[in-house]
N, C-alpha and C positions, 0 to 999 in steps of 0.2 A: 578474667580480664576481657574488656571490649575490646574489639577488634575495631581497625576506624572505617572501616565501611556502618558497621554497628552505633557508633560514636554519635554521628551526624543523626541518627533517630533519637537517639537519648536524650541527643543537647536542646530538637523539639516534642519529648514524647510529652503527653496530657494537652497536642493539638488537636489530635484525633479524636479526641473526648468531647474537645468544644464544642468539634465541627458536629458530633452527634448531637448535642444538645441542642443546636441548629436545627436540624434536621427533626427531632425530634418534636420542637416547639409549632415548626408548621407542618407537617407532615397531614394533622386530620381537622387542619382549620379550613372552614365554609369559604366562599365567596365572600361573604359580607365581612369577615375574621380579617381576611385579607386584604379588603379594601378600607380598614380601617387607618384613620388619622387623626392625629391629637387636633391637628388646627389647619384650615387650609393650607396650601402650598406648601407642606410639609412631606415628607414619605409616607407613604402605607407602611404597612407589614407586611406584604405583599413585594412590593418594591425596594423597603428593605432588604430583606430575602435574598431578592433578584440584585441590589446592590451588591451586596457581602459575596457572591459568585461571580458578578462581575467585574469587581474590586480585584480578586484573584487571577482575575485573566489580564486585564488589564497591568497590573504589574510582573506577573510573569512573565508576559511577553518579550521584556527587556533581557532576563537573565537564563530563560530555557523556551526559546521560541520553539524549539520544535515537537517539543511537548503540551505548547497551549494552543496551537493553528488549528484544530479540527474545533477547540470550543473557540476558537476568536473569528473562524468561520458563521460558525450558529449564531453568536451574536452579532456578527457585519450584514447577516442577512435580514437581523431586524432594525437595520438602523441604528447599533448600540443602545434601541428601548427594550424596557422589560415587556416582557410578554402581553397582549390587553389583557387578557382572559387568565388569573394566574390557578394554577390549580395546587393542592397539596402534591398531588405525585410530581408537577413539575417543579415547582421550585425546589422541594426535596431531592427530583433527580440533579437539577446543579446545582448544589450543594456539593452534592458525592460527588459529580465527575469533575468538579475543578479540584475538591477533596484529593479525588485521587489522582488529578496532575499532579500537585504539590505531592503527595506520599511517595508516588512516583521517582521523583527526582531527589528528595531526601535519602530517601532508599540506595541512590547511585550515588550520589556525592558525600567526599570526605569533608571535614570541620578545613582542611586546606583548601578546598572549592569555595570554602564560602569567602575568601579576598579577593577573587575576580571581579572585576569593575567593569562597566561602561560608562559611557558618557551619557548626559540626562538633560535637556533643555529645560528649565524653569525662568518663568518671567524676565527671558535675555539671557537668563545667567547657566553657564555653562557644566553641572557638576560633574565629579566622577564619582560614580555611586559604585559599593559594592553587594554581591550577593547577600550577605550580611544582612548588609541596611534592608535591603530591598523586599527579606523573607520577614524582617522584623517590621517594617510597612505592611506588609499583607497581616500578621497574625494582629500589631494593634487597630487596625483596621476592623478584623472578626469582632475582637475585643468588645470596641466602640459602637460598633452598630450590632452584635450582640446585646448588648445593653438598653439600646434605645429599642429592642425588639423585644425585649423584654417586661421594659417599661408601656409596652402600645398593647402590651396581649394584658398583661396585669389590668390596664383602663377598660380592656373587656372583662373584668373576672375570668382571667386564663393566666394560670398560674402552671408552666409547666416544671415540672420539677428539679429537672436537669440543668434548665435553665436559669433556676431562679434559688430555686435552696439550696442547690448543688454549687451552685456558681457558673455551668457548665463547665466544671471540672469530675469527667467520669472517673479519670484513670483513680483508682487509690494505690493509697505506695502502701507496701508491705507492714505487716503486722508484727510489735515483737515476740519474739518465740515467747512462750508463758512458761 
């Protein structure tokens, strides 16, 4: 039986897989790899990237601030922009270290942690949002610009595999006994 410390990983395990597929997709792409875009005024792959790590801090900030101030630091020092210069080991490195904010705090909270709300300003409107919503915003978030990063490496003939024929779904579930 899981215990409910235990619980709360379970209900997101095969996130950790994504976020490798992430990682894995740019980790040993060029300059040029990463400056790529389908059509002007559209994202890089590069900026992608730098989105989907940015994305994660930015929504965290609302539900486990004290866990994302050292990276909402590093980004307030660039102006909230991606890097100019993106390279494989950095965009790779936040990946994993907002990866491992979010692991972090999964890790500590029970599935009862996740009905804690705050309040959320959009377009006037006042919501009360919970941890819930809030973790489920970030992962279809990955999801979504996982996808279009998959679709901009493919326009280059990069087809990573985790990414792409995997689904970025590492985790495999269990086999049956034969």
């Amino acid at each position: 039986m899981r215990s409910e410390r235990q619980e709360l990983r379970y209900v997101y395990e095969g996130w950790e897989g994504y976020n490798l597929s992430l990682i894995h997709a740019v980790r040993d792409l060029t300059f040029d790899q990463f400056a790529f875009r389908s059509v002007p005024g559209m994202r890089s792959v590069g900026e992608l990237a730098w989105h989907i790590a940015d994305g994660r801090v930015d929504w965290f900030q609302r539900i486990s601030p004290e866990r994302c101030a050292p990276l909402r630091n590093q980004i307030d020092l660039r102006n909230g922009q991606p890097p100019s210069h993106f390279s494989s080991e950095s965009l790779a490195g936040w990946l994993q270290a907002t990866w491992a904010m979010i692991d972090e705090t999964i890790g500590q909270w029970t599935v009862d942690d996740l009905g804690e709300t705050y309040s959320h300003v959009y377009h006037g409107h006042v919501y009360v949002v919970s941890r819930q919503w809030t973790i489920w915003r970030i992962m279809a978030h990955d999801i979504h610009h996982g996808g279009q990063l998959s679709e901009l490496l493919a326009m280059q003939d990069i087809f990573p595999t985790d990414l792409t024929l995997l689904g970025g779904h590492l985790t495999e579930p269990p086999k049956v006994a034969s």
